[in-house]
C-alpha positions as CSV (number, residue, x, y, z in Angstrom):
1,X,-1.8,17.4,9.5
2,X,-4.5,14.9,8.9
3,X,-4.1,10.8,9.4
4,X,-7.2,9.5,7.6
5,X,-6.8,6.1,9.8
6,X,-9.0,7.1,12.6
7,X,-9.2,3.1,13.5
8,X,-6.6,0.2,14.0
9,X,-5.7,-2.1,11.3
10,X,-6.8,-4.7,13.5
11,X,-10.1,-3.1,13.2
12,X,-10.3,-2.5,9.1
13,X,-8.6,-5.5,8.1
14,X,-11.0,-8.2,7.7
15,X,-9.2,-11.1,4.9
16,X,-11.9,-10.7,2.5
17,X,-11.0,-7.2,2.1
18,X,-7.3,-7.7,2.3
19,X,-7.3,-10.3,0.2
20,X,-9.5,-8.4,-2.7
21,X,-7.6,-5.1,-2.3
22,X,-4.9,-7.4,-3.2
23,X,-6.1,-8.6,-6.2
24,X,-4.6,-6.1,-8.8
25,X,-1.2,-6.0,-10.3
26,X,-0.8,-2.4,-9.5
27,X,-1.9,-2.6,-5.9
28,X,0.6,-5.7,-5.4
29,X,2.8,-3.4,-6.7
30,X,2.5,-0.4,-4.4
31,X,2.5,-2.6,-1.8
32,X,6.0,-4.3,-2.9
33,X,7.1,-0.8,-3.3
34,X,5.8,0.3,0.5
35,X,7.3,-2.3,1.7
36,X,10.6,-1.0,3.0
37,X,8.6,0.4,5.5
38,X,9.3,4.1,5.3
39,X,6.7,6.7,4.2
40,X,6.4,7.8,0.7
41,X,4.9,10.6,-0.8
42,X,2.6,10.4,-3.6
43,X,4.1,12.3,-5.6
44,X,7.5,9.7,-5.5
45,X,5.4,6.8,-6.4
46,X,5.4,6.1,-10.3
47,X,3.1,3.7,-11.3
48,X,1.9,3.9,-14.9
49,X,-1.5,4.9,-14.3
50,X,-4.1,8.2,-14.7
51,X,-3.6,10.2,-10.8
52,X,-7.5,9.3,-10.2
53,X,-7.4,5.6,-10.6
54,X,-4.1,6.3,-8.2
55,X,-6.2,7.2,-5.9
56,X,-8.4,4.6,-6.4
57,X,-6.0,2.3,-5.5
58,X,-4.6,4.2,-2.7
59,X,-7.9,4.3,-1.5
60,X,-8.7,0.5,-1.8
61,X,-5.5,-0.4,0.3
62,X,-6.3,2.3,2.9
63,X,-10.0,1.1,3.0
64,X,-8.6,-2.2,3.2
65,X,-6.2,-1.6,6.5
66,X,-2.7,-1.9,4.6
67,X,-1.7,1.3,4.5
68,X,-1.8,4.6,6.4
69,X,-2.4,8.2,4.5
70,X,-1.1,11.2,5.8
71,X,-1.8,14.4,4.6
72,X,0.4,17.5,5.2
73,X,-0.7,20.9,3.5
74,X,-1.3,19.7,-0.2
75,X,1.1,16.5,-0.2
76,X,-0.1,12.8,0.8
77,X,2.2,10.6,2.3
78,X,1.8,6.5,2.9
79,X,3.0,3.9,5.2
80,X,2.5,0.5,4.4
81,X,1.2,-0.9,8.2
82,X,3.6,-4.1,8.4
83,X,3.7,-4.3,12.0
84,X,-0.1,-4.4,12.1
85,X,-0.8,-6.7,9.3
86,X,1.8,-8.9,10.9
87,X,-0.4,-8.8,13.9
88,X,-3.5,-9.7,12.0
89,X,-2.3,-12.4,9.0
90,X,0.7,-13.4,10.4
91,X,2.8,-14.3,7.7
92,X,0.9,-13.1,4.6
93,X,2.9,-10.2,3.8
94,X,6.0,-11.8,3.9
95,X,4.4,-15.1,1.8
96,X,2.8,-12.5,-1.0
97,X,5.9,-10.5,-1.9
98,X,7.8,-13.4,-2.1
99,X,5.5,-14.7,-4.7
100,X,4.9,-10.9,-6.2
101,X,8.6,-11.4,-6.4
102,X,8.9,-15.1,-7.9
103,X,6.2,-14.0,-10.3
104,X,7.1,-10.7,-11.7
105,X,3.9,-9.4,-10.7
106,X,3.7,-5.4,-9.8
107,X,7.2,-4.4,-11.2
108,X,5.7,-2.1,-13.1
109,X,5.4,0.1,-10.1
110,X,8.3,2.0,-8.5
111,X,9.8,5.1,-6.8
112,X,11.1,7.9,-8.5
113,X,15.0,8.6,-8.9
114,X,16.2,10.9,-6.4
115,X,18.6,13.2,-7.8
């Protein structure tokens, strides 16, 4: 099992970089879509884009401190770190899916059906 967040949110987060991983659509989006705060494979997300700029912007929010990777064998899982953003910025989670929300912006992204 490898967790590729060998420091604290507290320590990767600076608002600069949360604030410019936050600056795309498709990242509001995952975030909007993480933020029921359980973990989610990669392979559940669907979000209309190639699987390398996926990782590009699962990389950018990881790099950034908003999520957490996991990796088990050859699947990816991610956790969107609430408690620890919530720590950092209070209140700017909560404040930019409201507006992601008011605005329309990131439904584009989603979770696959289960069936």
């Amino acid at each position: 099992m490898v967790d590729r967040t060998a420091s604290s949110a507290r320590d990767d987060a600076t608002l600069p970089r949360v604030l410019a991983a936050l600056s795309d659509p498709t990242r509001i989006g995952i975030v909007r879509t993480l933020a029921d705060g359980a973990e989610h494979g990669w392979g559940s997300l669907r979000v209309p884009v190639a699987k390398s700029t996926l990782s590009h912007h699962m990389k950018v929010l990881r790099e950034a401190g908003l999520t957490r990777v996991r990796g088990e064998g050859t699947r990816c899982y991610v956790t969107l770190r609430i408690d620890e953003m919530e720590e950092r910025f209070p209140g700017l989670l909560p404040s930019l899916l409201a507006a992601a929300a008011a605005e329309g912006v990131g439904t584009h992204v989603g979770m696959a059906a289960e069936g």
